[in-house]
C-alpha positions in Angstrom: 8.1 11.2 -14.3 5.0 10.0 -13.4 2.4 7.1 -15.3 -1.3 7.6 -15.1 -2.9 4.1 -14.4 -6.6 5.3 -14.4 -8.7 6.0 -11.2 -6.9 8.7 -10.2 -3.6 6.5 -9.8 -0.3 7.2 -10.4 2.9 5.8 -10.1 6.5 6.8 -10.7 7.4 5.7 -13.9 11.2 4.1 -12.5 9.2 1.9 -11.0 7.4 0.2 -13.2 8.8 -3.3 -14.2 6.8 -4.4 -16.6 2.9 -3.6 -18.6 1.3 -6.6 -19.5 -2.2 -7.2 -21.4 -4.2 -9.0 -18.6 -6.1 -11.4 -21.4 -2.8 -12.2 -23.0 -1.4 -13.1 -19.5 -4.2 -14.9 -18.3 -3.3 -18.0 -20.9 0.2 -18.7 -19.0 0.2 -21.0 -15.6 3.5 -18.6 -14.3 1.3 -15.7 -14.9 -1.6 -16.8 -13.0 0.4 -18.1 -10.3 2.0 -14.5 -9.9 -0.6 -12.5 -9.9 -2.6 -15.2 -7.4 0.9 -15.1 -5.4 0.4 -11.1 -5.6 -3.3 -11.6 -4.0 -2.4 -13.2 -1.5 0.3 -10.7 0.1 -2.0 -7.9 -0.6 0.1 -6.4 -3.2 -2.9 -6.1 -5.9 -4.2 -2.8 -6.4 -7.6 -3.4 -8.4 -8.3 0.3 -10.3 -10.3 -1.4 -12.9 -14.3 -1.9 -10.9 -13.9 -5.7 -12.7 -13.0 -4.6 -16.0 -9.1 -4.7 -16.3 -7.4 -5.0 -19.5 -3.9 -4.9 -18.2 -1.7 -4.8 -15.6 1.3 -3.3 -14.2 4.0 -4.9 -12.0 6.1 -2.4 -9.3 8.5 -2.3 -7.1 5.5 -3.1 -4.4 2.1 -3.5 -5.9 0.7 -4.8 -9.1 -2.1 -2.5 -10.4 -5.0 -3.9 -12.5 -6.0 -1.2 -14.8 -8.6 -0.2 -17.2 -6.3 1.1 -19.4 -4.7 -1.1 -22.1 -1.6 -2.1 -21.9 -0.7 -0.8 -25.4 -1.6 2.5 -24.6 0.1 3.0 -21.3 3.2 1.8 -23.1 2.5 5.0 -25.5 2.4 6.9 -22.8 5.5 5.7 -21.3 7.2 6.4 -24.6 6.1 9.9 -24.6 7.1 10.4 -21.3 10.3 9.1 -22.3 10.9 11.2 -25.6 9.9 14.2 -23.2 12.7 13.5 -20.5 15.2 13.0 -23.2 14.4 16.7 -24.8 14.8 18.3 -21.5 18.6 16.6 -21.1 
């Protein structure tokens, strides 16, 4: 299964680790020192043009995304719930 992330971005959805709310984040130092540690190995994908409200940690990238992070955990649900039906 696949999550949208907005711009036309998606990413397998067993790779996400974790969906964070970027304003919630941006209070802790480990946080800040992630994602900075992120910038700097050029594993930030910015999908957001400056306006990000979460973001989304993967195997190989963390994606900045205009999307909440409450409802791309809705989605992930659903997505779940769907896979579940099918098995």
């Amino acid at each position: 299964m696949f999550l949208h992330l907005g711009s036309n971005e998606v990413v397998y959805l067993r790779d996400v680790i974790a969906i964070m709310d970027l304003r919630a984040a941006r209070t802790s130092r480990d946080v800040q020192q992630f994602l900075r540690g992120a910038e700097m190995e050029n594993r930030v994908v910015n999908l957001s043009d400056g306006n990000a409200k979460s973001f989304v940690i993967c195997e190989d990238r963390v994606y900045l995304s205009p999307i909440s992070s409450t409802t791309l955990r809705r989605r992930t649900t659903s997505l779940y719930r769907v896979r579940q039906q099918r098995t």
